[in-house]
Structures are given as structure tokens and as C-alpha cells.
N, C-alpha and C positions, 0 to 999 in steps of 0.2 A: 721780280728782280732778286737773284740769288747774293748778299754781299757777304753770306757767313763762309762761302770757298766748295770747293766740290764734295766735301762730307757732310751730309744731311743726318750724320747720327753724333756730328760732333756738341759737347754742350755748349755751341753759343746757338745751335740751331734748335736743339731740344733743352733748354735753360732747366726745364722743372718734370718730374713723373706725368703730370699734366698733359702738360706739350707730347711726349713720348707716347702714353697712350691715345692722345688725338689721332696724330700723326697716324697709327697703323691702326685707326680703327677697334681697339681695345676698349668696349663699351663697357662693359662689367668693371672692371679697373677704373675706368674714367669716372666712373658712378660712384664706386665706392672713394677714390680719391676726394669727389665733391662731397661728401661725407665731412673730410677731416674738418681740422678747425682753421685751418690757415688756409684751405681751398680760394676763400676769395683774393687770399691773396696770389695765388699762382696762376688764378683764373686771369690777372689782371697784367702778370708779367709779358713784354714782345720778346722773339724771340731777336737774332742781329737783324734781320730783314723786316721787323716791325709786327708779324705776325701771333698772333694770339692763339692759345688752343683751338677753338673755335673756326681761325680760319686753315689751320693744318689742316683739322677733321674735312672742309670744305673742299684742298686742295686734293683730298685724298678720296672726294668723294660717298665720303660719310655721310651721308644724308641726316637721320635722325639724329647721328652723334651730333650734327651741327647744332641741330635742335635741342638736343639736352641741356652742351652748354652756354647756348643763348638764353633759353629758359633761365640756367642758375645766374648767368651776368645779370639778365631782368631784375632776379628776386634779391638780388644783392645790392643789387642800385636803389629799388624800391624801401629797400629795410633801413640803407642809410639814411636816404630822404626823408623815413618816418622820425631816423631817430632826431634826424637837425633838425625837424619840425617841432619838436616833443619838447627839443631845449629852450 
């Protein structure tokens, strides 16, 4: 369900570089973006219609993309569970 309006390049559709490189498949970029230091955080943002990086790369057919960034949601969820454990 589309509720950001008929531009798909507008930014409530693509919120973050994240989202944008999902979206068309931009794997190299997506890689090096998960790099930065706020990554988890952009990893985390919906875009208006609720969708995540993750699921753009999916609607777009990305296969492995989809996989990279579920891989880094995993290792980001796992890091903070260690650390609330740790306190």
C-alpha cells in the first residue's frame, strides 16, 4: 500500500541514503553506508508506507541485498541484547 503519493523518489519514500541505495539495488553504497556510525540507525528508520531498507531491496528484487541488510539488523539487535545483559 503506497500512502507516500505517486513519487517514489520523493523523501518520505526514500527518508535516508540507506533506503535510496536499497531501493535501486546499489550494493556497494549500501555496504559502505552500513559501515558509518549511525547506520543502525537509518537501518531502523520506516519509510511513510512503513517499509525499511530491507524491505525496498525485497520489493525491488534484490535478493542478496535483502540479505546483507538483514544480516546487519540481526548483528545490531544481538550487540544490544549483549550490551543490556552486560548491565
Amino acid at each position: 500500500m503506497n500512502v507516500c503519493g505517486p513519487d517514489e523518489n520523493s523523501a518520505l519514500y526514500l527518508p535516508t541514503a540507506l533506503h535510496l541505495a536499497a531501493r535501486y539495488g546499489l550494493r556497494e553504497l549500501t555496504t559502505r553506508l552500513l559501515d558509518l556510525p549511525d547506520a543502525r540507525y537509518a537501518s531502523a528508520v520506516p519509510n511513510c508506507d512503513g517499509q525499511y531498507p530491507e524491505d525496498l531491496a525485497r520489493v525491488a528484487q534484490r535478493g542478496s541485498l535483502v540479505a546483507v541488510l538483514e544480516n546487519f539488523r540481526e548483528v545490531v539487535s544481538l550487540i544490544l541484547l549483549i550490551r543490556l545483559i552486560r548491565r
